[in-house]
C-alpha positions in Angstrom: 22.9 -27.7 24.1 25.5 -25.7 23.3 27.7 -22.9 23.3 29.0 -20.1 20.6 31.7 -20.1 18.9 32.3 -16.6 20.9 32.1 -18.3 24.4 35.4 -19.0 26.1 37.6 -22.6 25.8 35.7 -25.3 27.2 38.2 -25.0 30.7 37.4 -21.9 31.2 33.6 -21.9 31.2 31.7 -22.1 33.9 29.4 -24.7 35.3 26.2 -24.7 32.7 23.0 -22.4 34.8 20.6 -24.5 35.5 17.4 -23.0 37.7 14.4 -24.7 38.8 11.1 -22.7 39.4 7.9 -22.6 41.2 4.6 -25.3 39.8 2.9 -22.7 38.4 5.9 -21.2 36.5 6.7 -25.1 35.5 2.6 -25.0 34.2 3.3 -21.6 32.5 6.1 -23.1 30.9 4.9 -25.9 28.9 1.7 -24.0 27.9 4.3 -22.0 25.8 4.6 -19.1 28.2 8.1 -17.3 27.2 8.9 -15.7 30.2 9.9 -16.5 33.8 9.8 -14.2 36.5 12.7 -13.4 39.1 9.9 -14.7 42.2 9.2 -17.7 40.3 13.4 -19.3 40.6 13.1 -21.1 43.7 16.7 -22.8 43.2 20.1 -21.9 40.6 23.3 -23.5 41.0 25.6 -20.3 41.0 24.8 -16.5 40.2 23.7 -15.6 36.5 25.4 -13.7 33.9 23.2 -11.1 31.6 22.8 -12.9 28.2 24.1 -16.6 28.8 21.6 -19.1 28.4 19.8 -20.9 31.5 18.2 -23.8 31.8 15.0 -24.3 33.6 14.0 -27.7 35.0 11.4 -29.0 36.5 11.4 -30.4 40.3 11.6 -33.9 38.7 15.1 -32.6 36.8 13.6 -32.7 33.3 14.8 -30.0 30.9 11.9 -27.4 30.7 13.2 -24.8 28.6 16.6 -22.9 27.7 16.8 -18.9 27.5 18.4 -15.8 27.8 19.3 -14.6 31.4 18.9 -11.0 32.5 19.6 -10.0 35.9 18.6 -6.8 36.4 15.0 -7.6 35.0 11.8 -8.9 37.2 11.4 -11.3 33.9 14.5 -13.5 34.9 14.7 -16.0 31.9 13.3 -15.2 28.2 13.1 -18.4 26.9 14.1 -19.3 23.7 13.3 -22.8 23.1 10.6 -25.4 25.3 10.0 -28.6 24.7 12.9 -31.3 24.2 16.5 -30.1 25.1 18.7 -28.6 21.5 21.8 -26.9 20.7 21.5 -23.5 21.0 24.2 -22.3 18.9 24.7 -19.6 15.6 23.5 -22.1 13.6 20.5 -22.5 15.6 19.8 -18.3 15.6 20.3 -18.4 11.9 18.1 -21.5 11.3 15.2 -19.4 13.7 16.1 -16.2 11.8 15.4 -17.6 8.3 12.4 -19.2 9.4 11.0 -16.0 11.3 11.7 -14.2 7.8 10.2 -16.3 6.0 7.0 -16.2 7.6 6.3 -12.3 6.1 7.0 -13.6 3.1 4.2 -12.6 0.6 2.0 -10.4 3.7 2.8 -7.1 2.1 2.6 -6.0 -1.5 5.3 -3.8 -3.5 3.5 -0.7 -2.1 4.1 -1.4 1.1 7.7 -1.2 2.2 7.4 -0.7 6.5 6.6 -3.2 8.3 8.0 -5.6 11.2 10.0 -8.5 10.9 10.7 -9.9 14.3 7.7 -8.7 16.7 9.7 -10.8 20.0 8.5 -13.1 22.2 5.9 -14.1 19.3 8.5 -14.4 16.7 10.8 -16.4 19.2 13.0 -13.8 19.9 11.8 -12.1 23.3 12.8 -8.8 23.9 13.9 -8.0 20.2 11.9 -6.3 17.6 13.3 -5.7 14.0 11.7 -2.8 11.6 11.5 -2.3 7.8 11.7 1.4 6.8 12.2 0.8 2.8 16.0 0.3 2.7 17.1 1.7 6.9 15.8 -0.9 9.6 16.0 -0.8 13.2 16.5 -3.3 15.5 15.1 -2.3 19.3 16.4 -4.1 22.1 14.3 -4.4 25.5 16.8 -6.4 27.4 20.3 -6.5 28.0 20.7 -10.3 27.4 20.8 -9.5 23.5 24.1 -7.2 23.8 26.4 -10.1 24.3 25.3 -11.4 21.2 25.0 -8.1 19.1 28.4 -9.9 16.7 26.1 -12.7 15.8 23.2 -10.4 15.5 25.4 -8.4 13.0 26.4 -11.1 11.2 23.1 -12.7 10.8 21.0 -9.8 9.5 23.9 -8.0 7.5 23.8 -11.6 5.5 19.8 -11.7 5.5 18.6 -8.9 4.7 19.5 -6.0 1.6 20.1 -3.2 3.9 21.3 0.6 3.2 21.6 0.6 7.3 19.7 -0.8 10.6 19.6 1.5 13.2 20.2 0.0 16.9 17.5 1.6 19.6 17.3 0.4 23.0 14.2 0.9 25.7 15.1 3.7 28.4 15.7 0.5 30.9 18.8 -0.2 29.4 20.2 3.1 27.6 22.5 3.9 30.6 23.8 0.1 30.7 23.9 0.4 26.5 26.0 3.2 26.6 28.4 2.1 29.7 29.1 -1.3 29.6 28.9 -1.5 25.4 29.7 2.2 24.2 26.5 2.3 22.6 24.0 4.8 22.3 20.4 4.9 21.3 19.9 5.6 17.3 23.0 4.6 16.9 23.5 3.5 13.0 24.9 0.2 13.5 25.5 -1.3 10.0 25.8 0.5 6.8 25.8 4.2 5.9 25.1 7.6 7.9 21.7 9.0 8.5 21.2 12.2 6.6 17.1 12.8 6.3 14.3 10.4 8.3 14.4 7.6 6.0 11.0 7.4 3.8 8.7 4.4 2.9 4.9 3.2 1.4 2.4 1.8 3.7 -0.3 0.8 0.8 0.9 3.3 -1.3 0.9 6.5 0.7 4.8 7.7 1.4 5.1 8.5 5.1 8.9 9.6 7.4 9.9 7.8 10.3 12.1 9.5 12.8 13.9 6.3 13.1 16.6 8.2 15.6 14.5 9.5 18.2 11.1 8.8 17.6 8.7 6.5 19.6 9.1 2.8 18.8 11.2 2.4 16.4 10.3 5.4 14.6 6.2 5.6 13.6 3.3 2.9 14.8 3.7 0.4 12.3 0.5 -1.8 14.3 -1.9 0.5 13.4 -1.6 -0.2 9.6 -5.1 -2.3 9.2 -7.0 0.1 10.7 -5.5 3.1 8.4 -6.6 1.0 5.5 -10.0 0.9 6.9 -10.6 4.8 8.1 -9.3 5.4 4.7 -12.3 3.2 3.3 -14.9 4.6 5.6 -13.8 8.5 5.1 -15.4 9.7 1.8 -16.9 13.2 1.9 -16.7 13.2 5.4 -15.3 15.9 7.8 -12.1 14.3 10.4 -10.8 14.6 13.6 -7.7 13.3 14.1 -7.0 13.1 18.0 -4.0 12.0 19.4 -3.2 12.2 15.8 0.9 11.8 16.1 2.3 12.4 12.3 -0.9 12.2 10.6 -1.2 8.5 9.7 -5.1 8.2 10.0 -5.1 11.9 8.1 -3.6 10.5 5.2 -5.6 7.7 4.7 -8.3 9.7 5.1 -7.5 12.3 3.0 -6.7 9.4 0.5 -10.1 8.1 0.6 -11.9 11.4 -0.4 -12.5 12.9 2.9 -13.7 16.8 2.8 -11.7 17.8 5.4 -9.0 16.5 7.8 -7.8 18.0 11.7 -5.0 17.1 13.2 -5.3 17.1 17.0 -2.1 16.7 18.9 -0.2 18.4 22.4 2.9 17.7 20.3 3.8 20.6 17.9 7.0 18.3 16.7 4.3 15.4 15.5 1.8 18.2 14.2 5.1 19.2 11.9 5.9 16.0 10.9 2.0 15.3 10.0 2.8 18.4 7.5 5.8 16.8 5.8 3.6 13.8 5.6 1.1 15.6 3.3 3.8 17.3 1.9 5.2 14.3 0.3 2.3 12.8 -0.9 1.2 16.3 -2.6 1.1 14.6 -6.0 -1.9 12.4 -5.1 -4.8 14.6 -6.1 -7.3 13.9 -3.4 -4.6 14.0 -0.7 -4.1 17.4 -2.4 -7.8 18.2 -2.6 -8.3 17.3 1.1 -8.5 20.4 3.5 -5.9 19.8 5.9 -5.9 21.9 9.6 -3.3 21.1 12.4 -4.5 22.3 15.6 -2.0 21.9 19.1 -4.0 20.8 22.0 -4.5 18.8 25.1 -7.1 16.3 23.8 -8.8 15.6 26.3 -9.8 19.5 27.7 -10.2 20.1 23.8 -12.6 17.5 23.8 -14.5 18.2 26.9 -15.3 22.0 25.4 -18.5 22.5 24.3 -18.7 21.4 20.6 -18.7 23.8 17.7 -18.5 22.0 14.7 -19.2 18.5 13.9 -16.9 15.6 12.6 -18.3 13.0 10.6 -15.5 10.6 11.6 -13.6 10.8 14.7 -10.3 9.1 15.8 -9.7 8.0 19.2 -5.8 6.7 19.0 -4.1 7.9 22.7 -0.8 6.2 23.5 -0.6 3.9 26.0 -2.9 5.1 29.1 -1.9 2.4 31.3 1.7 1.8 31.6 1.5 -0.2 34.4 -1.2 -2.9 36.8 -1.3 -0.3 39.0 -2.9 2.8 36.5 -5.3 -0.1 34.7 -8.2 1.7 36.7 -7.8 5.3 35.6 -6.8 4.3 32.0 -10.6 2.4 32.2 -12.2 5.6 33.0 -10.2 8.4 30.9 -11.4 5.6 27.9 -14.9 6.3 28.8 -14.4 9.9 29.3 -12.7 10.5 26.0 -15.3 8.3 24.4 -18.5 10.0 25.4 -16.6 13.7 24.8 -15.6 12.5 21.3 -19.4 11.2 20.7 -20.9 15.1 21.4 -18.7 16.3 18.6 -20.1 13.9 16.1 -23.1 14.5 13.3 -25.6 12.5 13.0 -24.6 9.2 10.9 -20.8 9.6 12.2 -18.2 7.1 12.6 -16.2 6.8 16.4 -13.0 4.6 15.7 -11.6 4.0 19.2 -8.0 2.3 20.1 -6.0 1.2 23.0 -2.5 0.0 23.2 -2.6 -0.8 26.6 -1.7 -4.3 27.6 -2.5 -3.8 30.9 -6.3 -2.8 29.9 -8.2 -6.3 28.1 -10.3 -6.0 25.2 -13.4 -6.8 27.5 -12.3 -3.7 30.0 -11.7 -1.1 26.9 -14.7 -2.4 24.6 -16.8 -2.1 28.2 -15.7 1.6 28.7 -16.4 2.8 25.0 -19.8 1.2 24.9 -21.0 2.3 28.4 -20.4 5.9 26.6 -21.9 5.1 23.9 -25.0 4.1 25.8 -24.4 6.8 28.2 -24.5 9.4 25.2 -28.3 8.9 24.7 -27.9 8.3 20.8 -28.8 5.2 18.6 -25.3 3.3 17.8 -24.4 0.3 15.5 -21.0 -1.3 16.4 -19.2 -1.9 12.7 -16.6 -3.5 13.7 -14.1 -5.1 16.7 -9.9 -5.5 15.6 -6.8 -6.0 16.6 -3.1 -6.8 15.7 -2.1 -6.8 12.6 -0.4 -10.1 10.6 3.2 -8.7 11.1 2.4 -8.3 15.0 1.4 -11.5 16.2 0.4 -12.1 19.7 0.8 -15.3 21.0 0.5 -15.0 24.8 -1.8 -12.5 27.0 0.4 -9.7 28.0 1.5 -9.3 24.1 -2.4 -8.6 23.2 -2.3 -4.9 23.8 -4.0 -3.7 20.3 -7.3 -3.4 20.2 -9.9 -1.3 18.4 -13.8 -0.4 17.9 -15.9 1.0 15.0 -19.4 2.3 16.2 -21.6 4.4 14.2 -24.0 7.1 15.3 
């Protein structure tokens, strides 16, 4: 192991961390876990720094793992490498880099220019996910390990990838430590030119905006890609409710694939505008063109629970995360169900329910459980079409990074 060329003269560097944890951390570890928590380090030989690497080893003193420390977090060490001790070094970031990159090599064709590079931990790069919006990509950061390496970073993509700019955004744990300790601010443009106008870019074709500065991620829900394709395949002459409906991804699509009519249903009038530019700047398709489109403002779930008086022929159940943390896994469980059996009422006979959760903290057996205990609770005959969940450019290689998941039920 070793360190960067940015560390300080051999004399003047500290004794190398080295932490041993609990047995069931150690077990977590060598199954490929990535992360260990702050009450699993039962021994470390001085205090840690945010961002140099530790060493984990076991209670026998074999090298476990190296990774990034981060104080202030209850996940202690993201580890970076397991197995058999290596230098980690620039050369070794570059070496992971180019491999990581390579991997989305030939995923996405011409028409698609958005899509995610580095999705963190299962990538190899915890707590850092990198963005493709055409020619502007954005780097989010979820820890503050990665700022004392932000040169390298620079370096490393700048020489990677064709950029017009990348974008730096942070979580909201680390904005105030961003901006203090670094003079950094979130949607800051970190490499290349100004932001004028949301960057634009193709997703299969269809030309969306991502509000790249402020918006949620790193600017629009890149994971929900796959299942766009597929509403867009399943929406021909049928009438569609958009809930929870954000800038009109699912609309599009729709629209795309020959639907009659399209409804936008968000609290949000800022993402019911943006949905507008949306269809605005794919006006030269003809049946995006041809496609009634309606924006309506509302809390989804009292719209919803009204007494229905219209049908849908498709209906779109996309809510952001209802379950934030353990604690609210139990209430997101039931508001599933609840928006589940309201969305069924509004449905015509022969109608599609397409139903999503991006909670982590909700399995696929707890959210698939609620949605078809409405669906049997509704009193109508239903055919399940079709179970997914993440999309090739979001892998998910351990349990809390599974949080997509989806359901297709007819009626």
């Amino acid at each position: 192991m070793s360190f960067s060329p940015a560390d300080p003269p051999a004399e003047e560097r500290p004794a190398r961390l080295r932490l041993r944890v609990s047995r069931i951390a150690e077990s977590m570890i060598r199954s490929g876990h990535p992360w260990v928590y702050s009450d699993s380090v039962r021994d470390a030989n001085r205090p840690g720094k945010d961002g140099e690497l530790a060493v984990v080893y076991d209670r026998n003193d074999r090298f476990l793992a190296i990774g990034l420390f981060d104080s202030n977090s209850p996940i202690r060490v993201r580890i970076l490498h397991q197995g058999k001790p290596c230098a980690i070094n620039d050369a070794w970031f570059q070496q992971k880099l180019n491999r990581t990159l390579a991997a989305r090599e030939g995923l996405f064709p011409p028409e698609t220019t958005g899509y995610r590079l580095i999705n963190g931990e299962s990538d190899g790069w915890p707590a850092l996910v990198l963005d493709r919006y055409n020619t502007t990509f954005v780097l989010k950061l979820y820890s503050l390990a990665w700022l004392q390496r932000l040169d390298v970073l620079r370096t490393m993509l700048a020489s990677a990838l064709t950029v017009e700019r990348i974008v730096l955004r942070f979580s909201r744990n680390i904005q105030e430590a961003a901006a203090n300790q670094f003079n950094l601010k979130d949607g800051d443009v970190w490499i290349g030119s100004p932001l004028g106008a949301a960057p634009t870019f193709l997703e299969n074709g269809i030309r969306f905006e991502a509000d790249v500065v402020h918006g949620q991620k790193t600017g629009f829900f890149l994971d929900q890609r796959e299942n766009r394709r597929r509403v867009g395949d399943l929406a021909a002459n049928r009438r569609v409710l958009n809930a929870f409906s954000f800038s009109g991804g699912f609309s599009l699509y729709a629209a795309r694939g020959g639907a009659r009519s399209v409804t936008d249903l968000d609290i949000s009038s800022h993402a019911l505008e943006a949905a507008k530019r949306n269809f605005a700047l794919n006006a030269g398709n003809p049946d995006i063109a041809r496609c009634a489109h309606e924006c309506v403002r509302g809390d989804v779930f009292e719209w919803l629970s009204q007494n229905p008086d219209r049908e849908f022929d498709l209906i779109i159940l996309d809510p952001p995360s209802l379950a934030r943390r353990e604690a609210e896994r139990a209430r997101a469980i039931a508001a599933y169900h609840r928006l589940a059996a309201d969305a069924i009422r509004w449905l015509a006979p022969g109608g599609i329910l397409f139903a999503a959760s991006c909670s982590a903290h909700v399995s696929t057996e707890e959210f698939l459980g609620a949605i078809r205990s409405a669906a049997s609770g509704s009193g109508r005959q239903s055919k399940e079409l079709e179970i997914t969940g993440h999309a090739p450019d979001h892998p998910a290689t351990f349990p809390e990074a599974q949080y997509l998941k989806g359901v297709y039920l007819q009626f």
